[in-house]
C-alpha positions as a LaTeX table, in Angstrom:
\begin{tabular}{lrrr}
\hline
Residue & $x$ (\AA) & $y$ (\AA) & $z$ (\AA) \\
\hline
Unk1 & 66.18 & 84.89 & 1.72 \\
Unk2 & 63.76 & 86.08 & 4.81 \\
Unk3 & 60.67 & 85.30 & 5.19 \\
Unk4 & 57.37 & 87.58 & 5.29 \\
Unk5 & 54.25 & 86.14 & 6.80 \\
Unk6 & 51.49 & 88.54 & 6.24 \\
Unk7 & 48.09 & 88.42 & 7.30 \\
Unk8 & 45.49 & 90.75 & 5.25 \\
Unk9 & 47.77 & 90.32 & 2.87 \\
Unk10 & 45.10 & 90.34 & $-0.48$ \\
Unk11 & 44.34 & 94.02 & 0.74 \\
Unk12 & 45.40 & 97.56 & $-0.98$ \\
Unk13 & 48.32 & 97.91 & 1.84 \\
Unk14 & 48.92 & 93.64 & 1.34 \\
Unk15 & 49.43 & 94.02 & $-2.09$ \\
Unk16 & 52.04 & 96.91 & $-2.35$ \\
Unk17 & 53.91 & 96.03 & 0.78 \\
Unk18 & 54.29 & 92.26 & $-1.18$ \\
Unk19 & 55.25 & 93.55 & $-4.24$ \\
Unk20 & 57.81 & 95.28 & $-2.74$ \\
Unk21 & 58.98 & 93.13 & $-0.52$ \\
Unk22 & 59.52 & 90.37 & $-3.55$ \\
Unk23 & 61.40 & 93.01 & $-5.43$ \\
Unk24 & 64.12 & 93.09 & $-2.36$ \\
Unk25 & 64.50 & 89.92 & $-2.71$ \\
Unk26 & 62.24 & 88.43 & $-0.10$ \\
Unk27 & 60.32 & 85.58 & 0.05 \\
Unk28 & 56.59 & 86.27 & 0.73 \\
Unk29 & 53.15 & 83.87 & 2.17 \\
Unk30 & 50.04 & 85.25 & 2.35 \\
Unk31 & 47.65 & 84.11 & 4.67 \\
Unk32 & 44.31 & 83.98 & 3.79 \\
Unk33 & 40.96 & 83.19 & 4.17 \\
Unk34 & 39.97 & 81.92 & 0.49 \\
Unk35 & 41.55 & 78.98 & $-0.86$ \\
Unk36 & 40.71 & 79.28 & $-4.20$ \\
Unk37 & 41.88 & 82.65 & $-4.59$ \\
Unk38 & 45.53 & 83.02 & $-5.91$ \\
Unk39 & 47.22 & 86.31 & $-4.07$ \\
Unk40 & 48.35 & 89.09 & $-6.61$ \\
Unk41 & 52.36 & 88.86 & $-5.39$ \\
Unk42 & 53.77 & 85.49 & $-3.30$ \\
Unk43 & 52.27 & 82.37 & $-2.14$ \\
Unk44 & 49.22 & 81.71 & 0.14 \\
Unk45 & 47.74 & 79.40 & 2.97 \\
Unk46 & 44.90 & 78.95 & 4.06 \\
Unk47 & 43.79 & 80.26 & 7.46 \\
Unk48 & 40.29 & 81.48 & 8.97 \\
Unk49 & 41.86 & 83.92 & 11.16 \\
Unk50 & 40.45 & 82.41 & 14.54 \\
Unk51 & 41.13 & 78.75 & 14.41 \\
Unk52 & 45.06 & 76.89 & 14.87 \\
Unk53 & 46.02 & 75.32 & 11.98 \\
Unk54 & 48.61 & 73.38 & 9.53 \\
Unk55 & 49.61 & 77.29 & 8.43 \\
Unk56 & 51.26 & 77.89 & 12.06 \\
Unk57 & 54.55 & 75.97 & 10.34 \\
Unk58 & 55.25 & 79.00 & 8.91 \\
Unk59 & 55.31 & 80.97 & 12.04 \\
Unk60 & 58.85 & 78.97 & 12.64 \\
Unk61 & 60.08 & 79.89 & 9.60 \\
Unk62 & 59.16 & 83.34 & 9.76 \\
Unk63 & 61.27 & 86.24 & 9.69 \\
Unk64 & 58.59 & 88.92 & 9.65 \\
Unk65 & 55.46 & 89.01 & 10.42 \\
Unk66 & 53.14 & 91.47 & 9.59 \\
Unk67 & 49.61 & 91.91 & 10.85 \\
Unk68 & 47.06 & 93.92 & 8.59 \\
Unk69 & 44.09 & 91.78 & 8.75 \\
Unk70 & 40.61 & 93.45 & 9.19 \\
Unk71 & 37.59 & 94.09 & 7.62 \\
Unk72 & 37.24 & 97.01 & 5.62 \\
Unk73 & 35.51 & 99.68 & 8.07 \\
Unk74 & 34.27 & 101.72 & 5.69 \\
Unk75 & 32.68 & 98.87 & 3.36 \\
Unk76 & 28.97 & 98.82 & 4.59 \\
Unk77 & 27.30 & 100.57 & 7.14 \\
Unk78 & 27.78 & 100.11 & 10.92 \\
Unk79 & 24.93 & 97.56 & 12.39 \\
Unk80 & 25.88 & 95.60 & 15.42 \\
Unk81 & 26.46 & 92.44 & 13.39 \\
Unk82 & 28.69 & 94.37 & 10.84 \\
Unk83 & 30.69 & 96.24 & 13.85 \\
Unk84 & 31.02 & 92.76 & 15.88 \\
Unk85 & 32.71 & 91.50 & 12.27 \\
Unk86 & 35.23 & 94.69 & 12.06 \\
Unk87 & 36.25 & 94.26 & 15.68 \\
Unk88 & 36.79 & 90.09 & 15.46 \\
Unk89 & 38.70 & 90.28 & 12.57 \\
Unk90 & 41.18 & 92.54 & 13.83 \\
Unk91 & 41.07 & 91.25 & 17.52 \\
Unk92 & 40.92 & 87.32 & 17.18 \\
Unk93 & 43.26 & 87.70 & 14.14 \\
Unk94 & 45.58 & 89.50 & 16.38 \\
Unk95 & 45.29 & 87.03 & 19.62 \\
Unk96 & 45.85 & 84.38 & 16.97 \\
Unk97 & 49.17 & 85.10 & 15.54 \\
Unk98 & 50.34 & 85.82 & 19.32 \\
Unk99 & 49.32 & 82.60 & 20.36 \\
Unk100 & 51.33 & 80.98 & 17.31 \\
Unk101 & 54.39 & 82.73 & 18.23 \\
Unk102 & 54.50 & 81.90 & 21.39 \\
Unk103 & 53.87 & 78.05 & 20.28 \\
Unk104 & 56.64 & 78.74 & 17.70 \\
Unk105 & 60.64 & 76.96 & 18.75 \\
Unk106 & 61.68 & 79.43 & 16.33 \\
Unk107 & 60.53 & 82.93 & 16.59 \\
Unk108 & 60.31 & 86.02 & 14.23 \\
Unk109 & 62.45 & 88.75 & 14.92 \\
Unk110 & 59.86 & 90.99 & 14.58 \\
Unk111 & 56.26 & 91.76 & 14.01 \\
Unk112 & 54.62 & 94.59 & 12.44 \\
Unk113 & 51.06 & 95.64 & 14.06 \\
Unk114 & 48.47 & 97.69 & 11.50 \\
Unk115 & 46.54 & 100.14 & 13.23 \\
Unk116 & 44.82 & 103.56 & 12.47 \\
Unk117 & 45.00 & 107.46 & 13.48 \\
Unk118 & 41.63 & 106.92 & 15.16 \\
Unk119 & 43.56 & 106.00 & 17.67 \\
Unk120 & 43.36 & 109.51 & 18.76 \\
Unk121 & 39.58 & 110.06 & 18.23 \\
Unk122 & 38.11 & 113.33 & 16.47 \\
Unk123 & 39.69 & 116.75 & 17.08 \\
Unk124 & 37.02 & 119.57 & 17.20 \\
Unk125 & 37.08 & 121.88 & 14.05 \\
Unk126 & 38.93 & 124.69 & 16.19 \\
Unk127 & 41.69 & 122.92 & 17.22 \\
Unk128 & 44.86 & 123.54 & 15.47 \\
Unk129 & 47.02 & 121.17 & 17.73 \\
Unk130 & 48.95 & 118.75 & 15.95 \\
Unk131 & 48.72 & 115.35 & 17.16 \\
Unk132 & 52.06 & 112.94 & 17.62 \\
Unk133 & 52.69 & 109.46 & 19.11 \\
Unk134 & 52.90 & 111.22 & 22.60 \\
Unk135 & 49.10 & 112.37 & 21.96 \\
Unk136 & 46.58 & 110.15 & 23.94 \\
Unk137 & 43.90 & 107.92 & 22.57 \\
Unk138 & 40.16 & 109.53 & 22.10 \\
Unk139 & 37.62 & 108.04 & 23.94 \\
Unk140 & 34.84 & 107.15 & 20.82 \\
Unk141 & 34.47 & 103.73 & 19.91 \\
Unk142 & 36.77 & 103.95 & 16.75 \\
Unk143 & 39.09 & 104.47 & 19.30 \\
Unk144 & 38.64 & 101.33 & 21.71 \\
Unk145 & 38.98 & 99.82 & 18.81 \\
Unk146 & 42.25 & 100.78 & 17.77 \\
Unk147 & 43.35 & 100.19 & 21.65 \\
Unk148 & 42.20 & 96.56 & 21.45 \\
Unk149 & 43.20 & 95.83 & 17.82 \\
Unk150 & 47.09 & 97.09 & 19.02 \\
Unk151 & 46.71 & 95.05 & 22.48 \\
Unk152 & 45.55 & 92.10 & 20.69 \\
Unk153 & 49.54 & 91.60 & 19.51 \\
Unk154 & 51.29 & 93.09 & 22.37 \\
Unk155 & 52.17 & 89.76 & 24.44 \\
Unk156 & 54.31 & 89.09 & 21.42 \\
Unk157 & 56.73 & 91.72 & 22.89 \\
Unk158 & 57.23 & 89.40 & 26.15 \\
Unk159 & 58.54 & 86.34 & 23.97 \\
Unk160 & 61.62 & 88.05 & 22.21 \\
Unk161 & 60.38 & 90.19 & 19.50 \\
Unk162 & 60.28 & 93.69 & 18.48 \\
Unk163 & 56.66 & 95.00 & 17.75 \\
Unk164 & 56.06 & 97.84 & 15.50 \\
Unk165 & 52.63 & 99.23 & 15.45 \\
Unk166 & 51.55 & 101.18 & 12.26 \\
Unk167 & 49.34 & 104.09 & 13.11 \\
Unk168 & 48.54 & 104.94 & 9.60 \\
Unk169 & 45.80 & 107.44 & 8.15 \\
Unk170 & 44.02 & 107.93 & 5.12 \\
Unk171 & 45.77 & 105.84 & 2.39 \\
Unk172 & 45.95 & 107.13 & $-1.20$ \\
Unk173 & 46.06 & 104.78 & $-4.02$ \\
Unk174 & 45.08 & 104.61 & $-7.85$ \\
Unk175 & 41.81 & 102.42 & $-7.99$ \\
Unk176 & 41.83 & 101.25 & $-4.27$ \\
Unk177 & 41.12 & 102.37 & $-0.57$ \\
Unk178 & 39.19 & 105.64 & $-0.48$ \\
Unk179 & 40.05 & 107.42 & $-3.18$ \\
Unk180 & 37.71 & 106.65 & $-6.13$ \\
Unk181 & 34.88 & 107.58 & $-3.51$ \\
Unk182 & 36.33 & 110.74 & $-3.61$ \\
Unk183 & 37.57 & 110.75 & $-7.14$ \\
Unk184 & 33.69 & 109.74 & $-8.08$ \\
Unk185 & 31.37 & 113.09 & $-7.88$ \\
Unk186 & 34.36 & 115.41 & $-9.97$ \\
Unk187 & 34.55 & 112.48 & $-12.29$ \\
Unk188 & 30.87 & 113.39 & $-13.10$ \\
Unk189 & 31.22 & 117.25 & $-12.37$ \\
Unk190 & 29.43 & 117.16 & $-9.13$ \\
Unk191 & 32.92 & 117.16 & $-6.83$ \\
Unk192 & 33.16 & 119.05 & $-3.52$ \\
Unk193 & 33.83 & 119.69 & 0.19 \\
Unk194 & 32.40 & 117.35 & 2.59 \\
Unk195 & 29.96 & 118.72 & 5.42 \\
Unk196 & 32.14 & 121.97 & 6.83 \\
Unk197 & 35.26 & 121.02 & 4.83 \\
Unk198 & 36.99 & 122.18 & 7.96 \\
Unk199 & 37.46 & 119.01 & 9.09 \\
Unk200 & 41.50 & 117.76 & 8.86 \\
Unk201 & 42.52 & 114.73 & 6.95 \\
Unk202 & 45.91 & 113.09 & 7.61 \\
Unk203 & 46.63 & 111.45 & 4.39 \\
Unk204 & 50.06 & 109.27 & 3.46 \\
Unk205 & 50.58 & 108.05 & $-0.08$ \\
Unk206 & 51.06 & 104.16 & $-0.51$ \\
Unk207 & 54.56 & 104.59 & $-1.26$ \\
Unk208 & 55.34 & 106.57 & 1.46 \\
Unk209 & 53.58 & 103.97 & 3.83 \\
Unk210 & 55.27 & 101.22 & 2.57 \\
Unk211 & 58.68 & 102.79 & 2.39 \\
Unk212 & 58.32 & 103.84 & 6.01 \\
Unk213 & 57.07 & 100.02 & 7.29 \\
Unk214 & 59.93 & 98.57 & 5.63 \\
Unk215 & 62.35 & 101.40 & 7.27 \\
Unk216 & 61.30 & 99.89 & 10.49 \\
Unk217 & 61.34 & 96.50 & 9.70 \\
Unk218 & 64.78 & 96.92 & 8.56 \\
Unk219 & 65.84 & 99.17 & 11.53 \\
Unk220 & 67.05 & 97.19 & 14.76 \\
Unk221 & 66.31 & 100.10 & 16.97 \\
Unk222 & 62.72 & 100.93 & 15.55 \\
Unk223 & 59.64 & 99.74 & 18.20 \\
Unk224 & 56.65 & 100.54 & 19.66 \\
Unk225 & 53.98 & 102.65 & 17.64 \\
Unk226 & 54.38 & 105.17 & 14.60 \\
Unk227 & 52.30 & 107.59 & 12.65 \\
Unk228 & 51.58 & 106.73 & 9.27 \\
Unk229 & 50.76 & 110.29 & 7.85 \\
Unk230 & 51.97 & 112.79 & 5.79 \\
Unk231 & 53.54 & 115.89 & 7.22 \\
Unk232 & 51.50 & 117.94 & 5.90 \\
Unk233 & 47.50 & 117.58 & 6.69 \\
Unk234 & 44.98 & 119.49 & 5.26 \\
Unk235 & 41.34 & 120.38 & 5.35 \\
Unk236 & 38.77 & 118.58 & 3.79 \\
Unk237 & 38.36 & 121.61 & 1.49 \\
Unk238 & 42.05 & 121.76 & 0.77 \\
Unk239 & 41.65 & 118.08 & $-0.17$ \\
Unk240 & 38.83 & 118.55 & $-2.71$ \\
Unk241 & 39.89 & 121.51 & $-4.12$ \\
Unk242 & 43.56 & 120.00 & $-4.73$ \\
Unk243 & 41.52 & 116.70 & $-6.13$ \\
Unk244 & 39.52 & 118.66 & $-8.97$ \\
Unk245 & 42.74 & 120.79 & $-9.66$ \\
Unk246 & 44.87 & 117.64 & $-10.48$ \\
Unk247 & 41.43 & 115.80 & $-12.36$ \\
Unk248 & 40.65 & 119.22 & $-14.17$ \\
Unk249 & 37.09 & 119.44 & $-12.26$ \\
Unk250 & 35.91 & 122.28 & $-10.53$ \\
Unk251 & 35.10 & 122.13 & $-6.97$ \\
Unk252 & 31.68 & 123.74 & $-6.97$ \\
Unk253 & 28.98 & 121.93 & $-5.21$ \\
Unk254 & 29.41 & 121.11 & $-1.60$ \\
Unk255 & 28.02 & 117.87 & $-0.05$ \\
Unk256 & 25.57 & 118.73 & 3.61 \\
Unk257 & 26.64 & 117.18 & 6.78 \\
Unk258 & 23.29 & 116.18 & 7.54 \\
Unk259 & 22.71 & 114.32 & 4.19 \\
Unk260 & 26.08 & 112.36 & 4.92 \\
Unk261 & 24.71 & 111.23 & 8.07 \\
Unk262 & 21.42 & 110.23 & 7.36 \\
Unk263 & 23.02 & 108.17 & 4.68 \\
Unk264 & 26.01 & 106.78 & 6.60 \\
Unk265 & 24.66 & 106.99 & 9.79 \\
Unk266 & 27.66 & 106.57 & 13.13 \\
Unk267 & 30.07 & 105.63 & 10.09 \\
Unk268 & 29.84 & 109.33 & 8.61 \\
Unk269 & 32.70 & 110.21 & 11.38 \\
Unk270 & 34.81 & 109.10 & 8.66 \\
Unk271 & 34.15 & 111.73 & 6.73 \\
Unk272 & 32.94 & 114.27 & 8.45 \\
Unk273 & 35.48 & 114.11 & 11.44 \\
Unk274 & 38.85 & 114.57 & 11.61 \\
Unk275 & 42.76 & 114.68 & 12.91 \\
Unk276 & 45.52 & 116.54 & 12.30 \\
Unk277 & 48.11 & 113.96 & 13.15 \\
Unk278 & 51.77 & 114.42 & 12.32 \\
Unk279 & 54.92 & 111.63 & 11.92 \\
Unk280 & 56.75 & 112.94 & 14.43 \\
Unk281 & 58.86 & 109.74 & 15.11 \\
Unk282 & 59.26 & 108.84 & 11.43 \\
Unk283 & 60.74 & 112.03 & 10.78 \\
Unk284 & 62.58 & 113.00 & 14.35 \\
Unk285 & 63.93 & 109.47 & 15.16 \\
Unk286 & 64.17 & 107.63 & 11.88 \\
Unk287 & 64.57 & 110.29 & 9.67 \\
Unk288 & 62.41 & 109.20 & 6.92 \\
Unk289 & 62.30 & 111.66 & 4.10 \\
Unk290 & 58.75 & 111.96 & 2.27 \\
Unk291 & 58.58 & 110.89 & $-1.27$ \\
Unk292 & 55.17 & 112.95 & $-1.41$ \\
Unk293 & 55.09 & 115.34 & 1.31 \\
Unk294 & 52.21 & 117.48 & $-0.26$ \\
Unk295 & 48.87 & 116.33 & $-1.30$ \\
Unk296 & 49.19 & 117.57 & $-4.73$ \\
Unk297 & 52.41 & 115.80 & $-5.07$ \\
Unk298 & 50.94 & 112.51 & $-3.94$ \\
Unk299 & 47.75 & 113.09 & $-6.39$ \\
Unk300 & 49.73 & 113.80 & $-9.21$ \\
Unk301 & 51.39 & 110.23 & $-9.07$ \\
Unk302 & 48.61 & 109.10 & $-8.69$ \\
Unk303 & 46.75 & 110.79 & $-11.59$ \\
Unk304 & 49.76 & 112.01 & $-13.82$ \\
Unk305 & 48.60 & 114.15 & $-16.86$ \\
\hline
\end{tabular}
């Protein structure tokens, strides 16, 4: 039975990837920060996410490991003491788990490396490039971010294993991640587009992500960094007005750019900006085949009836 050591693993992407994990037969730990708090699917151990400690045992035993600790970005708004948290809890989390591998006599065989499409920074409004892994990063500070948060795990590729980096986008799920922020205004009749609702989103159901991680977990040949995203992107209009079709709400009442930023301040980017960002590799190399290609597929399941 193989082991999978995941970090961040109490999170909306922690909790589906265990669950299905455990249903394949796998034996799951959960590293995590809060001792008193019993994770949804597996076991747990303790661990701070900077420090050594007693849960580095596991590391030998390991068969996986997968990386998706972080602070949620888009939790409160961006001061200097809440951006220095985001950053060290993906960076020294990262360094970490590197630095226990390469104490470990018995390594994983591989390790799976969360990171995001801001990668790639914003794309203007009037470009209708599609992005792919061969893209190059941006150069905003969501994107020096991603860089370090994927270079914080790379030395693990010089002791033996293979290293999968997880590019992933905007993550729909029922009651978790981003979605009932968006869900929220049609709920009460006031749903919309957001600022020029030009902007692209590059979406991926949970399924879908979590299929396609354990695709390359499972595949010997898979490495190096993929794009977690549906095939098919759309505008934020598109989004809302495929949201209020599926919740029966109209989309009637747009939401101002300028009152999203005075509210959100630097962190309105995540909103108001955008990517269209495709999976080329998933679906060129791997050959991964959608269960929800198109957004109203994916919001369906989420919201059937």
């Amino acid at each position: 039975m193989a082991l999978a050591l995941i970090s961040g693993g109490s999170g909306m992407i922690g909790k589906a990837l265990s669950r299905w994990l455990l249903a394949r037969g796998n034996r799951v730990v959960i590293l995590t920060r809060d001792a008193y708090k019993q994770p949804a699917y597996g076991e747990s151990v303790v661990w701070d996410g900077v420090h050594p400690g007693i849960w580095m045992d596991l590391v030998n035993q390991a068969d996986w490991i997968i990386n998706l600790a972080g602070e949620n970005i888009g939790a409160k708004p961006w001061s200097s003491a809440r951006w220095q948290q985001i950053r060290d809890s993906r960076i020294l989390s990262g360094e970490l788990l590197s630095e226990a591998i390469r104490r470990a006599s018995h390594k994983p065989s591989v390790f799976l490396q969360i990171s995001a499409i801001g990668f790639y920074g914003t794309q203007d409004i009037s470009d209708s490039s599609a992005w792919d892994e061969t893209s190059p990063s941006g150069s905003d500070r969501l994107s020096a971010l991603c860089r370090e948060w994927e270079d914080s795990t790379k030395m693990v590729e010089e002791y033996g294993l293979r290293r999968l980096v997880s590019r992933t986008g905007l993550v729909l799920a029922k009651g978790a991640g981003v979605l009932p922020r968006l869900e929220l205004p049609f709920r009460f009749f006031a749903g919309g587009p957001v600022g020029s609702g030009k902007q692209i989103y590059s979406w991926i159901h949970i399924n879908d992500l979590v299929k396609g991680m354990l695709t390359l977990l499972q595949d010997s040949e898979a490495r190096g960094a993929y794009n977690f995203t549906s095939p098919e992107p759309v505008s934020n209009l598109e989004f809302s007005r495929t949201l209020g079709k599926v919740l029966h709400r109209a989309c009637w009442l747009p939401v101002p750019g300028a009152a999203i930023k005075l509210a959100l301040g630097e962190m309105s980017t995540l909103v108001l900006d955008g990517q269209r960002v495709i999976p080329g590799r998933l679906m060129n190399e791997v050959g991964y085949k959608f269960e929800h290609p198109s957004l109203e597929s994916a919001l369906r399941s989420i919201y059937p009836g």
